[in-house]
VEXDREN-2710 file (C-alpha; in Angstrom, 1 decimal):
% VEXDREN-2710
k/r/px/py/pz
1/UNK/0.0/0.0/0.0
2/UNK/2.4/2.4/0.5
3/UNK/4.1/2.0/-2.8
4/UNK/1.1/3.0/-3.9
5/UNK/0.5/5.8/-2.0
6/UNK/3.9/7.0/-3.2
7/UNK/3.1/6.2/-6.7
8/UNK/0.0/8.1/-7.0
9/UNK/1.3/10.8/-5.2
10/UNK/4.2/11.1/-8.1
11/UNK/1.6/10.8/-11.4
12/UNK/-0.6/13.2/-9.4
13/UNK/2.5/15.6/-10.3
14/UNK/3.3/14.3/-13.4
15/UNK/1.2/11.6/-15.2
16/UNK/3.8/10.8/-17.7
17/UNK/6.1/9.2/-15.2
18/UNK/7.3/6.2/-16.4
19/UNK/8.9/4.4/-13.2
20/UNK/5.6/5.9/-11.2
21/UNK/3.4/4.2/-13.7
22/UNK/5.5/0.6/-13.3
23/UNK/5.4/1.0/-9.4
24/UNK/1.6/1.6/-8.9
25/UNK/1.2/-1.4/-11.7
26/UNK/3.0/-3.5/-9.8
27/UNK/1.6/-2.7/-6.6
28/UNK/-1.9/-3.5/-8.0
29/UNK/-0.6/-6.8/-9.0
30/UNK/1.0/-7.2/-5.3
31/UNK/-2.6/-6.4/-3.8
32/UNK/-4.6/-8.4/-6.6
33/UNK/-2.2/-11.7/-5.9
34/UNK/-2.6/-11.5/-1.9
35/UNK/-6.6/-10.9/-2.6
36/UNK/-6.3/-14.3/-4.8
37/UNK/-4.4/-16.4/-2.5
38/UNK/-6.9/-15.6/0.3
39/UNK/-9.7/-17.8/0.6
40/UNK/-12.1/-15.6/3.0
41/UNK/-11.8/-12.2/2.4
42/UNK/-13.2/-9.8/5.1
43/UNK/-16.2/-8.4/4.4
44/UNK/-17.1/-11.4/1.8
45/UNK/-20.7/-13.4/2.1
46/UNK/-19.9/-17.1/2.8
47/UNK/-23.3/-18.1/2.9
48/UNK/-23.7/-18.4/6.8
49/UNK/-23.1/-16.1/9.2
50/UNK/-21.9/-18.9/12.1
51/UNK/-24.8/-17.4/14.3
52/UNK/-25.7/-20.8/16.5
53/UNK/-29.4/-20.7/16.9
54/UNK/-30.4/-21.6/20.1
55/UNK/-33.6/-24.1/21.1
56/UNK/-36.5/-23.4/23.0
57/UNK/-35.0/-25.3/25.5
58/UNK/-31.8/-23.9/25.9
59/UNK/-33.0/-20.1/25.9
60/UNK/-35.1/-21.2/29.0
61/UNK/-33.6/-20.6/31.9
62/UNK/-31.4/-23.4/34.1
63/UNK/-33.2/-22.8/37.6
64/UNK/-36.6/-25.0/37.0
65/UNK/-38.0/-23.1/39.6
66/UNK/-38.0/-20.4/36.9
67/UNK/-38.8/-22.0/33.6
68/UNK/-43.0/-21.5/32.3
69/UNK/-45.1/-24.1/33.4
70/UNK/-48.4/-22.7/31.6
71/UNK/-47.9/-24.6/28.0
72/UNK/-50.8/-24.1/25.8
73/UNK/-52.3/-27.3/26.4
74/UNK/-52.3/-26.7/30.1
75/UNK/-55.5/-27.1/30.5
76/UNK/-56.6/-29.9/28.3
77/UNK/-54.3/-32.1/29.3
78/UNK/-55.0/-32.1/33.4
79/UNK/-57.2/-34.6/34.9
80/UNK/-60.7/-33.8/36.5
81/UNK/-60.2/-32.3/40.4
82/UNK/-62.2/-34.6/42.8
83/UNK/-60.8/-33.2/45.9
84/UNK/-59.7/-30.1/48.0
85/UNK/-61.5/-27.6/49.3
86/UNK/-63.3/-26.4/46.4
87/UNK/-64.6/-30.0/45.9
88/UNK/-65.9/-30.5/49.5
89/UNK/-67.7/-26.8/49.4
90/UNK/-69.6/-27.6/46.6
91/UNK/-71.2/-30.8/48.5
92/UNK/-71.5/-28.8/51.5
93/UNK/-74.2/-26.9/49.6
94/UNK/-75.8/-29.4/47.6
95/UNK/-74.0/-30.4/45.0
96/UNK/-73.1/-34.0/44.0
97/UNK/-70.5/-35.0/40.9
98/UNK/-72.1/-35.5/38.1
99/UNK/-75.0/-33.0/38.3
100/UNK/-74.8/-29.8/36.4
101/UNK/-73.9/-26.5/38.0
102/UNK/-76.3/-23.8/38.6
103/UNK/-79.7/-23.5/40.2
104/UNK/-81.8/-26.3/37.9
105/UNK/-78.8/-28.0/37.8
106/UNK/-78.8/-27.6/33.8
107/UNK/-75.4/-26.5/33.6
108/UNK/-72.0/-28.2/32.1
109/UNK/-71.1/-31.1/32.9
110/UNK/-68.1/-31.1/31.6
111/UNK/-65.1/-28.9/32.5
112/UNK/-64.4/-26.4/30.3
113/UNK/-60.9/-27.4/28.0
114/UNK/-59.5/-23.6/27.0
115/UNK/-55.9/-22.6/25.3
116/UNK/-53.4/-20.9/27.5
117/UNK/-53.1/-17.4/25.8
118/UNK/-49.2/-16.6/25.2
119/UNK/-49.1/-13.6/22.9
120/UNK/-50.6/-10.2/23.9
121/UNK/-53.1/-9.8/21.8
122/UNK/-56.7/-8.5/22.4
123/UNK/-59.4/-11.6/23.3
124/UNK/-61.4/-10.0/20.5
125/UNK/-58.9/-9.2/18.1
126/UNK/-59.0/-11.9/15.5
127/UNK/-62.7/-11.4/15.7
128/UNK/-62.5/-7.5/15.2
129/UNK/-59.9/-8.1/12.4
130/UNK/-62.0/-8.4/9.3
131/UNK/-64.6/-6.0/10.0
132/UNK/-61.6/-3.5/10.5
133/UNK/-60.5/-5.0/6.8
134/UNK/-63.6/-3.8/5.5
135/UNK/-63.6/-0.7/7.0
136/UNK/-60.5/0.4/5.4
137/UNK/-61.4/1.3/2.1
138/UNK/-63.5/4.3/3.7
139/UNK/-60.7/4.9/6.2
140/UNK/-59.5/8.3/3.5
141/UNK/-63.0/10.5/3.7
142/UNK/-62.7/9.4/7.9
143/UNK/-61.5/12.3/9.2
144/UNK/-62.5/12.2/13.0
145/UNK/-60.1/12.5/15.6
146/UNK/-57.9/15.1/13.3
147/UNK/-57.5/18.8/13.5
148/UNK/-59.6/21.2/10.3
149/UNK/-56.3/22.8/10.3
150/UNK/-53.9/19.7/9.9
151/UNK/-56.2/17.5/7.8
152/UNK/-56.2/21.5/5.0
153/UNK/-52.6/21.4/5.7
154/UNK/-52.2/17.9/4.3
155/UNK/-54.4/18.6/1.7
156/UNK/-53.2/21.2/0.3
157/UNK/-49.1/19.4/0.7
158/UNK/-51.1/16.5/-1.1
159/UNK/-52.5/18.5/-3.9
160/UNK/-50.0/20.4/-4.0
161/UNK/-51.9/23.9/-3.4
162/UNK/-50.1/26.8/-2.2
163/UNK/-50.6/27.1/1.6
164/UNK/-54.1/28.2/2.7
165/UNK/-53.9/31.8/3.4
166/UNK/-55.7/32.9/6.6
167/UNK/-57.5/36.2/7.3
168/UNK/-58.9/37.3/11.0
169/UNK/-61.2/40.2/11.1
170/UNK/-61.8/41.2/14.7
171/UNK/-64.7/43.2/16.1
172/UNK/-66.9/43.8/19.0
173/UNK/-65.9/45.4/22.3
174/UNK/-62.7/44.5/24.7
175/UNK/-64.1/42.4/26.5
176/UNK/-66.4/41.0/24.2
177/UNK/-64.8/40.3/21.1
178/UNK/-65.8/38.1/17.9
179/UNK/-63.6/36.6/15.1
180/UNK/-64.3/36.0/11.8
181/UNK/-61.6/33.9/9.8
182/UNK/-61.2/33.7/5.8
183/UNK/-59.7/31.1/4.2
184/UNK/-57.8/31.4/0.8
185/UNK/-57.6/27.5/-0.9
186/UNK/-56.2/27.4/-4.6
187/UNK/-57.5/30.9/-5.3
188/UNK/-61.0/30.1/-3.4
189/UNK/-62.5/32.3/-0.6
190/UNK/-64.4/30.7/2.1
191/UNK/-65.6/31.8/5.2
192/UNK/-67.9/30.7/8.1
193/UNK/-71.1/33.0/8.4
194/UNK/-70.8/33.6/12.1
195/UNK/-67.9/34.7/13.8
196/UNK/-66.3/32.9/16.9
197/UNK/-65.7/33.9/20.4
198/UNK/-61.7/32.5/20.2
199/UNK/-59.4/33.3/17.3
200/UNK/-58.4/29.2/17.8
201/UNK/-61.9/28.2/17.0
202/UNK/-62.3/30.3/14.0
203/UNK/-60.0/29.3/12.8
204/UNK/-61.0/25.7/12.7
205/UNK/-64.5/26.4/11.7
206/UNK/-62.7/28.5/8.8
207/UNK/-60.8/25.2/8.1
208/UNK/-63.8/22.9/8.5
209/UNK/-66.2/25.2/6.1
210/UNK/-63.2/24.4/3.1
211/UNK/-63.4/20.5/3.7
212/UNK/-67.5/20.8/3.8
213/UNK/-67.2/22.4/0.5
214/UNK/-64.9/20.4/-1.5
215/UNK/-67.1/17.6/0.3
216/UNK/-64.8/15.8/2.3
217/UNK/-66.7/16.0/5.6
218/UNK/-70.2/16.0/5.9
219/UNK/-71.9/19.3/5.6
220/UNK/-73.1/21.1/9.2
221/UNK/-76.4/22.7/9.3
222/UNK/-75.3/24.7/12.3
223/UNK/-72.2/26.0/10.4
224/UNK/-73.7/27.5/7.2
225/UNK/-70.5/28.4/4.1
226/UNK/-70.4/32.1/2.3
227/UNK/-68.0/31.7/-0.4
END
């Protein structure tokens, strides 16, 4: 490498250097020859990374005392209780094995065999799942739970408009004013017909009046549009 360091360094100042040429040529052939004779170089994909994959049983920890004891057939593999306590309440107030459970004894008879849940999913939320799927395709006109202002901001970065410009017109007394917000979108005026008691509502009824009109929200009686 250092030959040719020094060679480049000498053609830098003058590229017709003969003797600069033949040493950076044959440090290239120095370099390419010890690359060759190498079997692994660093940095090269041999097809395995020599990771060793541990097993379920050996990620577990070595006190027993510690290790899960809930598998997923837990429960369906246990045998029916027919003692302890719980056993000898139950015939303390009436009930025999065998009968159902319940007041007209019209209950299971049977103990119910259930899955030990391991992941931390909802109970629902395989359930839930395709109704959310089907919801989806409606999920671009849903606009609840957003801002006026931020859902015209995205708009207009989506549509690529110019930013909406706003416009505040104050009147009324000190200490009871009003505020009556325009909204400029893609050369378009709208405004709300009644003015608001805080400059931050106005301002997102000024907002809300521009998705009503280009219909992406349903219209609102109460919040009539002068454009």
């Amino acid at each position: 490498m250092a030959k040719r360091i020094k060679a480049s360094k000498l053609l830098a100042k003058d590229p017709n250097d003969y003797e600069a040429r033949h040493l950076l040529k044959e440090a290239d052939d120095q370099i390419r020859a010890w690359a060759e004779s190498k079997k692994n170089l660093p940095g090269k994909f041999t097809g395995t990374t020599g990771v060793n994959i541990l097993k379920a049983d050996q990620l577990g920890p070595d006190d027993p005392r510690f290790s899960v004891w809930a598998k997923k057939d837990f429960l369906k593999q246990t045998n029916a209780v027919n003692s302890g306590v719980g056993l000898k309440l139950m015939q303390k107030m009436g009930w025999t094995p065998g009968e159902g459970l319940g007041k007209g004894r019209d209950g299971p008879l049977e103990p119910l065999v259930l899955d030990i849940k391991s992941d931390r999913k909802g109970l629902v939320a395989s359930e839930e799942l395709p109704e959310l799927k089907k919801l989806r395709p409606n999920s671009g006109k849903n606009l609840a739970g957003k801002h006026p202002v931020s859902v015209l901001m995205e708009l207009c970065s989506k549509k690529r408009w110019h930013a909406p410009q706003f416009t505040c017109l104050e009147s009324g007394p000190s200490n009871n004013r009003r505020f009556l917000w325009k909204a400029v979108v893609n050369g378009v005026e709208y405004q709300p017909s009644v003015p608001s008691t805080s400059k931050k509502t106005g301002k997102a009824q000024a907002c809300q009046v521009v998705l009503q009109s280009l219909g992406l929200v349903p219209r609102d009686p109460l919040l009539p549009v002068i454009l």
